[in-house]
Each structure stands twice: as structure tokens, then as C-alpha cells.
N, C-alpha and C positions, 0 to 999 in steps of 0.2 A: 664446466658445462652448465647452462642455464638450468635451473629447475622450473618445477612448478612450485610456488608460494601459497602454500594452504592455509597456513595459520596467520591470521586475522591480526596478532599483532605485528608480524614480519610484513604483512601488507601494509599496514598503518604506518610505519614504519619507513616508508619508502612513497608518502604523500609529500607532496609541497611543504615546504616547512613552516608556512604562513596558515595551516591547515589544522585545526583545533583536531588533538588524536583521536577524541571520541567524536569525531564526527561518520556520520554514517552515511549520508548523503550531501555530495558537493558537486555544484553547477559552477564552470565560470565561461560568464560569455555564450553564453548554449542559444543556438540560431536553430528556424525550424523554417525553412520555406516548401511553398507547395505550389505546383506551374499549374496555374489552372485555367485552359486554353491561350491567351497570348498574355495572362494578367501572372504575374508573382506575389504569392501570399505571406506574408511573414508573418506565421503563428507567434516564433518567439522570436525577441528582435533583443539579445543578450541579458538574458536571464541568468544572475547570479544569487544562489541559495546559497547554504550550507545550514542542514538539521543534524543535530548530535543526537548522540541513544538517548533513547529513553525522552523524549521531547515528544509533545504531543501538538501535531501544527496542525490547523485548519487552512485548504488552497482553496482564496475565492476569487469569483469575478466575474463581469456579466458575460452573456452570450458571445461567443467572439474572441474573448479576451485571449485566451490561450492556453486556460488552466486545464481544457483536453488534455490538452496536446504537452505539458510539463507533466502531467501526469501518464499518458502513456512512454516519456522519455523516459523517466524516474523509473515505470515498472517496465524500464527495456522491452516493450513492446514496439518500440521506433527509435530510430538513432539521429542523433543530431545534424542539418546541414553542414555547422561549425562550431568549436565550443567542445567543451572537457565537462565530463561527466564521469564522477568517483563516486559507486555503491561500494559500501562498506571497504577500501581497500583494493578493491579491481576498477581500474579505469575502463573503463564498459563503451567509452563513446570509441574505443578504438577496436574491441572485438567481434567478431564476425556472427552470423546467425546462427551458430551451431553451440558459440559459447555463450551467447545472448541468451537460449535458452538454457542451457545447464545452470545458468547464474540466477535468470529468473524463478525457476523451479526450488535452489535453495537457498535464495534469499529473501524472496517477495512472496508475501501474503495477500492475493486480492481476496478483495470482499466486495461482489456487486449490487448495483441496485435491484436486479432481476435473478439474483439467486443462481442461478444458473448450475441448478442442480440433476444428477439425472434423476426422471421421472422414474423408472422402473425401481432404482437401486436403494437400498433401506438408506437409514443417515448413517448408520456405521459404513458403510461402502461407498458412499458419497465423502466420508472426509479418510477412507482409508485411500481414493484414488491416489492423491500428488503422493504418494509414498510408493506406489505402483511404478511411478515413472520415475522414481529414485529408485528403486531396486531394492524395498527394505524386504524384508522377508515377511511372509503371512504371518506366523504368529506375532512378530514384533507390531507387525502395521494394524491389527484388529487389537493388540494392546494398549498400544499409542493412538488408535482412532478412539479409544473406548473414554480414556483418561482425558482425552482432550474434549469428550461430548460431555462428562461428567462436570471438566473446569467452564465449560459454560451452559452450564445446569441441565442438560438434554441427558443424563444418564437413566432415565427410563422411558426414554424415546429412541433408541438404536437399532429397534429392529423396526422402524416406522416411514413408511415413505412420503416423498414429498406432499402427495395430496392427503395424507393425512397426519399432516400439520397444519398450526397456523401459519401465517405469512411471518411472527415472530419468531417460531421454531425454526422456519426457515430458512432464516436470516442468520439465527446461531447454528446450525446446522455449517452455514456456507463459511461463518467467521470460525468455526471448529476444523474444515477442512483450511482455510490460508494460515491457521495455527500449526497443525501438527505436523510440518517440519521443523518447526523451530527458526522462521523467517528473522533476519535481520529488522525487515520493516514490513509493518501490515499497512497495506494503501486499500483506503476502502471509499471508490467512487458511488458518491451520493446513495449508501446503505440504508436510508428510510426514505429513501425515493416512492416506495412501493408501501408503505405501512403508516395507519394511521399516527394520532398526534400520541397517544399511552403507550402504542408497542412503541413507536422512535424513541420516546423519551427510555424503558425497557433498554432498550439495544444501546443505546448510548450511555447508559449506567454501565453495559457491559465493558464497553470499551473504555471507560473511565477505571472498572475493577482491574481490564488488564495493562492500561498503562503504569498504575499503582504498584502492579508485579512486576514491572521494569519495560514491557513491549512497548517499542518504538512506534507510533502510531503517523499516518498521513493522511488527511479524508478530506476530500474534493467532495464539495457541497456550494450550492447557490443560497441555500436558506441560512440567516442570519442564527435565528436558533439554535440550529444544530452546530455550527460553527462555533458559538459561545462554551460549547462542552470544550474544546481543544483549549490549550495554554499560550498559543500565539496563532495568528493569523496571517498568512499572504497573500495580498491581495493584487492580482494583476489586473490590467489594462491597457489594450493597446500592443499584447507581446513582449509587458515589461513587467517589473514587479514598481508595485504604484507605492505600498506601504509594508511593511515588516514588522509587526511588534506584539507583546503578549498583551495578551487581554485582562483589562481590568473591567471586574463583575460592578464595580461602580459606575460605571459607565456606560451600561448595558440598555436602560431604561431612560437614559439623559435626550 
């Protein structure tokens, strides 16, 4: 009788064989259309990725391009017209909305531009919620919210709510909640969207310390700058992917 496959290497295990094992995210052929009165829009027009752990990519491209719309596939927040799509081990472009969310919940770390925290609730209760809807238990979830404010330096800010913080506490506040389950990949749409050029620069140290620690990182941004903290860049246009390659810091200024 079939089971369920929990463990991460028996999933891996059972990838295409052409499929690097540490790979955490793989696209192939991934289509994305939208009927939009008698016109069809092809956001993605076969998009193939594939990011391994611990890889630190930058998704760019101008208005249009499609790196939305790759990025809400990725955090299974929309599923493919056509096209195979493998997070960590579960092929996700084939399950339904019900596993779509349980998958998203414990694999994906968002981190948004707008923080999207609640206002009422301290920063310990703002990154104890995605633990809420895992079912972890209170004391474990205010110990693990507590530990994960402290790794991204807010451990004398936990009983502090949103309006009083800065927009940078905020910001770690929101990357402390898409941490503390323990996400496969953190995707963090244009995260110093909202904060000047010292806190960005700030937050982006941040996410440099924890790709250092091993976290899988994916950040969808338009600005060059920010893009250059990541170790490889994809760049779409057009619904395709235009370039693929790491970044050389010599290059930067050319």
C-alpha cells in the first residue's frame, strides 16, 4: 500500500535522475497563462530553473517579465498552466489546494515588502503565528519564536509591536516569522522595498549572515543593488529566463 513519503531524502530520491540531489527547487517547461478578456497572457512561456540548498539567487526583470508570477509558482501560491514543478522532493505542480497549503506552511519562508504584520500583536506573537497553524504547542512556539527573534538580533524587542518599531525591526521581525519553522527556502519579495538605502543595506547583511548558516535564500527584486548581495542572478524577459549566472563583484561597477 502506498504511503506518505516524509523524509526528504526518500523524496529526493524518487526525482528525475537528471536532477542534481540537492536540488531544492526545479522548474521544467513551467507555463503560466491568464485569459484576459479575448487576449491570452503568457506570464511564463517555459521556464526552467533548478536552485540547490543553500544557493543564494537573485529573480530579476523588468515590469512584465514574469518574475511575479515565478515567484508566486515557487511559493505555491498559484500552480502552473503546464510544466513540472519540484519543491524540495514533492512535486507540487501536481497537488491540490489543500496540500498546496500544508507544503507551503512547512516549507516556504515569505518575507514581504510590506511587512505584513499584525498590528495589535507583540513581535513574539507575530513570528509565533505560522507555528499556530502547524499546531506546535505554546510553550514550544514562544520558545522557538523567542530564539529565532534573538538570531536576527530583536531579542529585546519581543514584547514590542509593530508601531513601535522601526521599519528595520520590522522587517526582522517579518524575516524572524518565515524562519521559525525551519523553511526549506526563504523567498523574500522585494524586502527593502519599504526602507531606506542603511536599513536595506542592514537587512541584506541579515540575509547574507543567514545564508552563511546554510538557509536557502530566493529574493525577487528590480533594483540592481540589492540583487548584487545574492551569488547568482535570473534574469527573465519576455516569460523566459534571458540569463542564469553568479555574480562577479568585478563586474559590478564595469
Amino acid at each position: 500500500m502506498a504511503r506518505n513519503i516524509l523524509d526528504t531524502a526518500e523524496r529526493m530520491a524518487l526525482l528525475p535522475t537528471d536532477i542534481p540531489r540537492d536540488a531544492v527547487i526545479v522548474t521544467r517547461n513551467l507555463h503560466r497563462e491568464y485569459v484576459m478578456g479575448s487576449e491570452v497572457v503568457h506570464a511564463l512561456n517555459g521556464v526552467d530553473v533548478t536552485i540547490r540548498r543553500n544557493e543564494f539567487v537573485a529573480i530579476m526583470g523588468p515590469s512584465g517579465s514574469g518574475k511575479s508570477t515565478l515567484m508566486n509558482m515557487i511559493g505555491c501560491l498559484d500552480t502552473p498552466s503546464s510544466g513540472e514543478y519540484w519543491l524540495n522532493g514533492y512535486r507540487v505542480s501536481e497537488l491540490d489546494d489543500d496540500a498546496l497549503a500544508r507544503i507551503r506552511n512547512k516549507e516556504i519562508g515569505f518575507v514581504f515588502q510590506t511587512f505584513n504584520l499584525l498590528p495589535r500583536a507583540t513581535a513574539l506573537a507575530n513570528v509565533e503565528l505560522p507555528m499556530v497553524y502547524a499546531g506546535v504547542g505554546s510553550k514550544e512556539r514562544r520558545d522557538r519564536a523567542a530564539r529565532t527573534l534573538e538570531q536576527v538580533g530583536l531579542g529585546d524587542r519581543m514584547d514590542h509591536k509593530p508601531n513601535e518599531l522601526s521599519g528595520g525591526q520590522r522587517q526582522r521581525v517579518a524575516v524572524a516569522r518565515a524562519l521559525v519553522n525551519n523553511p526549506s527556502i526563504l523567498l523574500a519579495d522585494e524586502p527593502t522595498g519599504n526602507l531606506d538605502s542603511a536599513t536595506s543595506v542592514e537587512i541584506m547583511e541579515l540575509f547574507q549572515t543567514l545564508h552563511n548558516q546554510g538557509q536557502t535564500i530566493i529574493l525577487v527584486t528590480h533594483e540592481p543593488d540589492i540583487a548584487t548581495h545574492a551569488k547568482r542572478q535570473i534574469i527573465l524577459r519576455d516569460g523566459k529566463v534571458e540569463s542564469d549566472g553568479s555574480f562577479i563583484p568585478s563586474e559590478a561597477h564595469s
